[in-house]
C-alpha positions in Angstrom: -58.8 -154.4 -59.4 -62.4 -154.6 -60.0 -62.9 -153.9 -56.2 -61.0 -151.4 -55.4 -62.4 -149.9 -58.3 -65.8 -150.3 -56.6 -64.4 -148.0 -53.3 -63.1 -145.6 -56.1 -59.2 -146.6 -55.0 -56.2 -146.7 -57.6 -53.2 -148.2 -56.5 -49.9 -146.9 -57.0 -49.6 -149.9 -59.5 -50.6 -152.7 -61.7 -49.2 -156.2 -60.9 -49.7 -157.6 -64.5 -49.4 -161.3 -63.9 -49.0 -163.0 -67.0 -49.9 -166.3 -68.1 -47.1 -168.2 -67.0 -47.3 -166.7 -63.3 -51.2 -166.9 -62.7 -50.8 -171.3 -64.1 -47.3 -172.8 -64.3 -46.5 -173.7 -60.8 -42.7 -172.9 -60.9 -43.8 -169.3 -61.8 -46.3 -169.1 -59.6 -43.3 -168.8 -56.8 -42.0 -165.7 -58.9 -45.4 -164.5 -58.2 -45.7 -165.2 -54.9 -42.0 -163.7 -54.2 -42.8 -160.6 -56.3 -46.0 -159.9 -54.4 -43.8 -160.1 -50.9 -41.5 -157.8 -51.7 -44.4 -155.1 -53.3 -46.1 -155.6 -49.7 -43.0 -155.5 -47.5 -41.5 -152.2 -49.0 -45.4 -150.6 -48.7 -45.9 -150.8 -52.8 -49.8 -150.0 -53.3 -50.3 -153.2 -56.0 -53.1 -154.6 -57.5 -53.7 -157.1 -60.0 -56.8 -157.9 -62.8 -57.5 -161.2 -61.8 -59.7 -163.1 -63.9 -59.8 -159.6 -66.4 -56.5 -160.3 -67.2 -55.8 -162.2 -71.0 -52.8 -163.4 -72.0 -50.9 -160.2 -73.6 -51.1 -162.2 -77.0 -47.6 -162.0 -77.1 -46.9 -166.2 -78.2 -49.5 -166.1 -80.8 -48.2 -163.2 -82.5 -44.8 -164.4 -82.7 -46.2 -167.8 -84.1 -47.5 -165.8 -86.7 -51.0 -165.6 -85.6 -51.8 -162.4 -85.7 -55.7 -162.2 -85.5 -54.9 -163.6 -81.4 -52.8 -161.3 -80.8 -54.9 -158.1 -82.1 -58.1 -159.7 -80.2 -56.2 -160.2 -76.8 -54.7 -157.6 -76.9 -57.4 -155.3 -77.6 -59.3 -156.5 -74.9 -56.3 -156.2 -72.6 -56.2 -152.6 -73.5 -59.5 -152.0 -73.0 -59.6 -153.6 -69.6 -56.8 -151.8 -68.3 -57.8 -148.1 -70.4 -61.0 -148.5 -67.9 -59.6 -148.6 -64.7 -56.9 -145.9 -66.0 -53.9 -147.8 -65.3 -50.6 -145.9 -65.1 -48.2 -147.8 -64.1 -47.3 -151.7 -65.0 -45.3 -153.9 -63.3 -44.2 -157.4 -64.5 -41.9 -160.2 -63.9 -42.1 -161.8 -67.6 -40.3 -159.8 -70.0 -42.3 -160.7 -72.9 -45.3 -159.0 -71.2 -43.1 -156.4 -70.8 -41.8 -155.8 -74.3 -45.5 -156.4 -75.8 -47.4 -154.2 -73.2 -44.4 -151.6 -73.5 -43.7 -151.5 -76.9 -46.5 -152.9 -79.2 -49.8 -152.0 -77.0 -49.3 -148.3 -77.7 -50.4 -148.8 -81.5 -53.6 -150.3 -80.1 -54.2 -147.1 -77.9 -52.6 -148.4 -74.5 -49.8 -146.1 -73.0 -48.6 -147.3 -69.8 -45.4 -147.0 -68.0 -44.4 -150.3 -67.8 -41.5 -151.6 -65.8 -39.8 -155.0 -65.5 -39.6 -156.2 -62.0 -36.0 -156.1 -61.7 -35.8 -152.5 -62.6 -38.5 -151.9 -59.8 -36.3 -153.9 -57.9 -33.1 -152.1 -58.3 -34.7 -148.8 -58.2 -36.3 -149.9 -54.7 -32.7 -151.2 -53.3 -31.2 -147.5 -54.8 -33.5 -145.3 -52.8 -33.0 -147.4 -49.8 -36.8 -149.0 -49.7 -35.6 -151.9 -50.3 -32.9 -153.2 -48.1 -31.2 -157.0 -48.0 -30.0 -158.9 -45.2 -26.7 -160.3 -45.9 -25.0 -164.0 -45.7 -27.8 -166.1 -46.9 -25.4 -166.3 -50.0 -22.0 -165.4 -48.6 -19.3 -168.2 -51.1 -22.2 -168.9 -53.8 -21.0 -168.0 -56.9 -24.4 -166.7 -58.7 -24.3 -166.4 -62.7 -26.9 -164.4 -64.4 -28.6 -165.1 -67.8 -29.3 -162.3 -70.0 -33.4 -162.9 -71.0 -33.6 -162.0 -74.9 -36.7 -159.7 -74.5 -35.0 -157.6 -71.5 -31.7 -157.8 -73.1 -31.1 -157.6 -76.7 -34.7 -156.1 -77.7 -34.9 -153.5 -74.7 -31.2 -153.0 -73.6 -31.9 -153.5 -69.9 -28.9 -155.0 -68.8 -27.6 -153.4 -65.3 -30.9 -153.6 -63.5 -30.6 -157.1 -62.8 -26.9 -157.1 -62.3 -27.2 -154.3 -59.6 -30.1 -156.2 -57.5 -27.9 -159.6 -57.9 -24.8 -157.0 -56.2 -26.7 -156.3 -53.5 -26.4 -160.4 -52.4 -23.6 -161.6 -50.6 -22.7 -163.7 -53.9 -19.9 -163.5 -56.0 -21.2 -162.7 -59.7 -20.0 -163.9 -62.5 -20.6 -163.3 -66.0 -21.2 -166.4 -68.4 -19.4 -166.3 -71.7 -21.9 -165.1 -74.0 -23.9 -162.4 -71.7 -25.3 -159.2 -72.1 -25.5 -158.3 -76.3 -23.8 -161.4 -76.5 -26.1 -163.3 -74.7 -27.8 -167.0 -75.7 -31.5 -167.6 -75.7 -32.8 -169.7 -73.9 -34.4 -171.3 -76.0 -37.9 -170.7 -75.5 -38.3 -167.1 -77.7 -40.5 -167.1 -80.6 -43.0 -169.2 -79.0 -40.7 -172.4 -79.4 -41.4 -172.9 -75.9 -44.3 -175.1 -77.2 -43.2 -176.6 -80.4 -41.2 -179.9 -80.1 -37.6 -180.0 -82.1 -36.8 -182.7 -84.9 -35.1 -185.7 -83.9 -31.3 -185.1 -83.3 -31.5 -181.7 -82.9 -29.6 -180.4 -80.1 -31.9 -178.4 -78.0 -30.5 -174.1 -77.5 -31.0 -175.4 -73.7 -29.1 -177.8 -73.5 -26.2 -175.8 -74.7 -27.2 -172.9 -72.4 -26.9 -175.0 -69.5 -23.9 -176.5 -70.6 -22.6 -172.9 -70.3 -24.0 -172.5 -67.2 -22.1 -175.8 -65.8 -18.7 -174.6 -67.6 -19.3 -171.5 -65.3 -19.1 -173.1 -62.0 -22.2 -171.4 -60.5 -24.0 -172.6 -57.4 -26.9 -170.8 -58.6 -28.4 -168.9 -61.8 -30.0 -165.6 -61.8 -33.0 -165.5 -64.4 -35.7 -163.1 -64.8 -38.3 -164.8 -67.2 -40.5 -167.7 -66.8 -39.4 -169.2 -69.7 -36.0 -168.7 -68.8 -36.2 -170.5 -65.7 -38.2 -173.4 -67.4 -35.8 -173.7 -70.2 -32.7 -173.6 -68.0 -33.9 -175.9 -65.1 -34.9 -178.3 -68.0 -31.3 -178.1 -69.5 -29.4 -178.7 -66.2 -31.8 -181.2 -65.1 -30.8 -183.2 -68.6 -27.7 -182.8 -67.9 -28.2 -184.3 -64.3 -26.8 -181.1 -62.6 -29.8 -180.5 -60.6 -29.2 -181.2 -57.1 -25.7 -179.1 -57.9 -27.1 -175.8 -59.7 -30.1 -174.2 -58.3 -32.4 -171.8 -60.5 -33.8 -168.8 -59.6 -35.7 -166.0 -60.4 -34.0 -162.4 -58.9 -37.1 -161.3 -57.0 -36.7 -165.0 -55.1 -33.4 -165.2 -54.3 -34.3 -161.2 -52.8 -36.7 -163.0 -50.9 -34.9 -166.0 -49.6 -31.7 -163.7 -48.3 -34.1 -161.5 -46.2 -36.3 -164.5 -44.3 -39.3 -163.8 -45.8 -41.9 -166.1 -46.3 
């Protein structure tokens, strides 16, 4: 961002990476798939690089909230300088915080997740899919809590998974009714007490009740917590886990 900022450019948008896409390796392919599609429908993207700080979202749902007002604030800052605009994301916890909670700190961006760029790209026709690579997979799709339940985005995703060949079908608790994952409220990194049975391991055994070839996710954390689930469950060579913007990727060749 910085040098484009240098040759006075602004691109059409802001790539905000998030901290689980710039270091965990399985969301750096989220990334990586994200990025391909922005370049191969002619999206204008940049990203902060080494300016970007984690939104502050974990620590303020662990309770610390001095974190959260410093990173954020800086964030804020950062972006407020190069006039940002518009935000796109594939972690819906960067989405909710920079959406809804940055404004009280003086940042007002229109943020998107990716899947609604995505959908919105396959309605105006910018974004087109090549059919078959899933033609007799049977894709499920889990609801994320933070695009679901706190920002009522539920047909986004849904609509780019309709575009695949799959056949989609719904788990038994989706949509307002959905399970989390397990990793919300930052118990992504806290450790459960013995014998406790872990809100994964019960999502994925909804997942394997479902007969789906594949799961649709669109959160880091998500992906994490459901590949972990299967994988206890020694499903993983039978259920495959992906993030939308991938299996967009993987249908149309590109690399």
């Amino acid at each position: 961002m910085s040098e484009m900022a240098v040759e006075n450019l602004k691109p059409e948008i802001l790539f905000w990476v998030g901290c689980a896409g710039s270091y965990d390796a399985r969301a750096q392919r989220v990334t990586k798939a994200l990025s391909t599609i922005l370049q191969n429908v002619g999206i204008d993207f940049a990203i902060l690089g080494t300016e970007e700080s984690c939104t502050g979202d974990p620590a303020r749902r662990a309770g610390n909230e001095f974190v959260f007002q410093m990173t954020a604030n800086q964030n804020v800052q950062t972006m407020n300088m190069y006039d940002v605009k518009k935000i796109v994301t594939a972690c819906p916890h960067c989405f909710n915080t920079i959406k809804n909670e940055y404004p009280a700190l003086g940042g007002h961006y229109d943020v998107v997740h990716h899947t609604q760029l995505i959908s919105t790209l396959i309605e105006e026709g910018r974004l087109t899919i090549e059919g078959g690579a899933y033609k007799g997979k049977k894709i499920t799709y889990h609801d994320s809590c933070y695009l679901g339940r706190v920002n009522g985005e539920y047909e986004a995703p849904r609509r780019a998974i309709e575009a695949l060949d799959g056949d989609l079908t719904e788990l038994k608790r989706s949509r307002a009714n959905g399970l989390c994952c397990g990793a919300g409220g930052a118990q992504m990194f806290k450790e459960n007490e013995p014998g406790d049975k872990r809100i994964n391991t019960e999502r994925a055994e909804e997942v394997l009740s479902s007969g789906a070839d594949i799961v649709a996710a669109n959160c880091p954390f998500c992906i994490t917590m459901i590949s972990d689930g299967i994988t206890a469950k020694e499903k993983q060579d039978d259920v495959m886990v992906f993030d939308i913007s991938e299996l967009i990727v993987n249908a149309n060749g590109w690399s």
